[in-house]
C-alpha positions in Angstrom: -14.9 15.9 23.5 -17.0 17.6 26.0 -17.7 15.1 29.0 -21.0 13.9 30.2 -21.6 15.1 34.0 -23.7 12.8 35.9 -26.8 13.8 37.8 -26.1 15.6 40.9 -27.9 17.7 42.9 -26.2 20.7 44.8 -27.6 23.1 47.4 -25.8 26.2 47.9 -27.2 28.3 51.6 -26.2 31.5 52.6 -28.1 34.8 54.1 -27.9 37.9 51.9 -25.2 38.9 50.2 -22.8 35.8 51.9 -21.8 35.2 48.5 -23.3 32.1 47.4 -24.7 33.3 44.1 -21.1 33.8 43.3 -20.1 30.1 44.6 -22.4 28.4 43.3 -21.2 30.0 39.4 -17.8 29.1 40.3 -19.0 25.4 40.6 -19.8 25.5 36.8 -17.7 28.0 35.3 -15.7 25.3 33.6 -18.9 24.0 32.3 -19.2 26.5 28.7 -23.4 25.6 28.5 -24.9 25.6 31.9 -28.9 26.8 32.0 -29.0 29.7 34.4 -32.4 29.9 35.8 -33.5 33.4 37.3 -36.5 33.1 39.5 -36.4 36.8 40.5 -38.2 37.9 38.0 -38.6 41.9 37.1 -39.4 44.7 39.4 -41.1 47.5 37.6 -39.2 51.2 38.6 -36.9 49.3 40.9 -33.7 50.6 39.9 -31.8 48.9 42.7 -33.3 45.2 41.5 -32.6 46.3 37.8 -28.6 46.7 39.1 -28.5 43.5 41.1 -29.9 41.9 38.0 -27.1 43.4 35.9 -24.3 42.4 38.3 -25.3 38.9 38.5 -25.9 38.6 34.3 -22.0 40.7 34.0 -20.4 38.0 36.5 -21.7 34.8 34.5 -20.1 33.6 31.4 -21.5 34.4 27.8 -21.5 31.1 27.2 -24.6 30.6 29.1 -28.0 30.6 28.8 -30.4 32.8 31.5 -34.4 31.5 31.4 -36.5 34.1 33.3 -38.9 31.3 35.0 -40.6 29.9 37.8 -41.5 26.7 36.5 -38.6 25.1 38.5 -40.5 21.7 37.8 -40.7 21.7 33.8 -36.9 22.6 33.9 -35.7 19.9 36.4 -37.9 17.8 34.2 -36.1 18.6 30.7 -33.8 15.8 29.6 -33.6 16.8 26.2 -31.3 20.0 27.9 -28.4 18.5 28.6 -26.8 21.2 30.1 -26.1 21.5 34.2 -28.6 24.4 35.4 -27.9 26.6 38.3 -31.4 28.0 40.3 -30.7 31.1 41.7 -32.7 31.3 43.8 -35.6 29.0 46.1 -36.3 32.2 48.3 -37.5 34.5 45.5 -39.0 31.2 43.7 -41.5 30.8 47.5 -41.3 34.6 47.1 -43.5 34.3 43.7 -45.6 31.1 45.0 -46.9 33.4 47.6 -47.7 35.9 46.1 -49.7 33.7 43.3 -51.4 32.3 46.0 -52.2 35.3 48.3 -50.7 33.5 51.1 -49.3 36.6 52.9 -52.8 37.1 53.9 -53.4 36.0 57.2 -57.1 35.1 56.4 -56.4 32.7 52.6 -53.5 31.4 54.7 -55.8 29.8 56.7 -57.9 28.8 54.5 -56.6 27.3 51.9 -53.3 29.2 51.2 -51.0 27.5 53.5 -52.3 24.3 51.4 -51.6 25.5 48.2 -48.3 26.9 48.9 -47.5 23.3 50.9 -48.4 21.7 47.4 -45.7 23.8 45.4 -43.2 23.6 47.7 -44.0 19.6 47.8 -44.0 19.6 43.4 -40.6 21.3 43.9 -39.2 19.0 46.3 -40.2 15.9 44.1 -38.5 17.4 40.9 -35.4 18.2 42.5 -35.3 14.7 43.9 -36.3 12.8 40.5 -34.5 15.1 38.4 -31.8 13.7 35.6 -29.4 16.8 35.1 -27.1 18.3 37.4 -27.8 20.6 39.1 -27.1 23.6 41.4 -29.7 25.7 43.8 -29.1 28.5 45.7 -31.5 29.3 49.0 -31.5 31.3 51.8 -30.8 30.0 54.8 -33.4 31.5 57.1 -33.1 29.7 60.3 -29.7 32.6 61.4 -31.7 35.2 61.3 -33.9 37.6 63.7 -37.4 36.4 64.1 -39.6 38.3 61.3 -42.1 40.5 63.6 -45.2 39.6 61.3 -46.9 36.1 61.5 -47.0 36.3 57.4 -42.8 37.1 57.7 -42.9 34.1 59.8 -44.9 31.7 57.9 -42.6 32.8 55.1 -39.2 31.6 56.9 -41.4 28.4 58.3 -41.8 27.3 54.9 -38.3 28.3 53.3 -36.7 26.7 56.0 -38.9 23.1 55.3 -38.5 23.2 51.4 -34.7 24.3 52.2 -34.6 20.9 54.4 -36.8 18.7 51.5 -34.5 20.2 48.5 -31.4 19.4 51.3 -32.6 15.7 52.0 -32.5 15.4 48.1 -29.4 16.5 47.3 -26.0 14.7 47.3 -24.6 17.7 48.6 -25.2 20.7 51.0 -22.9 24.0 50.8 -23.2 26.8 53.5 -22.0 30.3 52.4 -20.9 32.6 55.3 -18.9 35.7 54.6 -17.9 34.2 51.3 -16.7 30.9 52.6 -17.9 27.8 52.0 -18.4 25.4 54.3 -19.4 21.7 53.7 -22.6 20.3 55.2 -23.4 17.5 53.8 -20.3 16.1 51.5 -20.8 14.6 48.1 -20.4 10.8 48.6 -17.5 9.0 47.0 
């Protein structure tokens, strides 16, 4: 009899390649139906994308299903899914809502971009923090690294690092991945 998980919300950090893709799976891999939601979406002639891609569908279980979307909302939303879903990842998700919204130009950033980007980040934030399954997301944490030398670079980790906080605030727990370990941030209660 397969057991019911309750709602929970996870948050996996981590800067590139600390391994938190890989922690967050191992959270689930006794779970044999777990939604695996790709936000990376596909990079025409990119080879190198195309094998990272390949690695991360090879290391997951049959068992599970992959959805190619950005609509991070609608699937938070689903309770007729009753499978756990793992988000891999928020970074590449903002990634996309910038570039829908042309918010790496300096001059729609200003007017009006920054505001529509804000409203995504906000729809996100609400979902994870209403949603009914459990859940895992993985992020980048942004707020290690060196200072991007662009003011559109910038902007970028500004508003990773606030809908990293918002999706943090939500969650009943808060992983950081560094050099493949995990350390607790914020410990599930109980």
């Amino acid at each position: 009899m397969a057991t019911h998980l309750v709602p929970s919300r996870t948050l996996l950090l981590g800067g590139a390649r600390s391994g938190k893709s890989t922690r967050a799976e191992q959270l689930l891999a006794d779970r044999p139906d777990v939604l695996y939601v790709a936000t990376g979406g596909t990079r025409d002639g990119d080879a190198e994308w195309a094998q990272r891609v390949a690695l991360h569908r090879e290391r997951r279980p049959a068992s599970w299903r992959t959805a190619e979307t950005r609509d991070l909302e609608a699937v938070l939303a689903d309770t007729a899914d009753p499978a756990p879903v793992l988000i891999d990842c928020l970074a590449l998700w903002l990634t996309a809502v910038m570039d829908e919204c042309d918010a790496w130009d300096d001059a729609v950033w200003a007017d009006g971009g920054e505001a529509a980007v804000q409203r995504r980040c906000d729809a996100l934030a609400r979902a994870w923090a209403t949603t009914g399954r459990y859940a895992v997301a993985v992020s980048n944490e942004v707020g290690m690294g060196v200072v991007p030398a662009t003011a559109a670079g910038r902007r970028f980790r500004d508003t990773l690092g606030r809908l990293n906080m918002a999706v943090a605030d939500a969650s009943e727990r808060v992983l950081l991945v560094v050099a493949g370990q995990v350390l607790t941030v914020k410990p599930a209660a109980g």
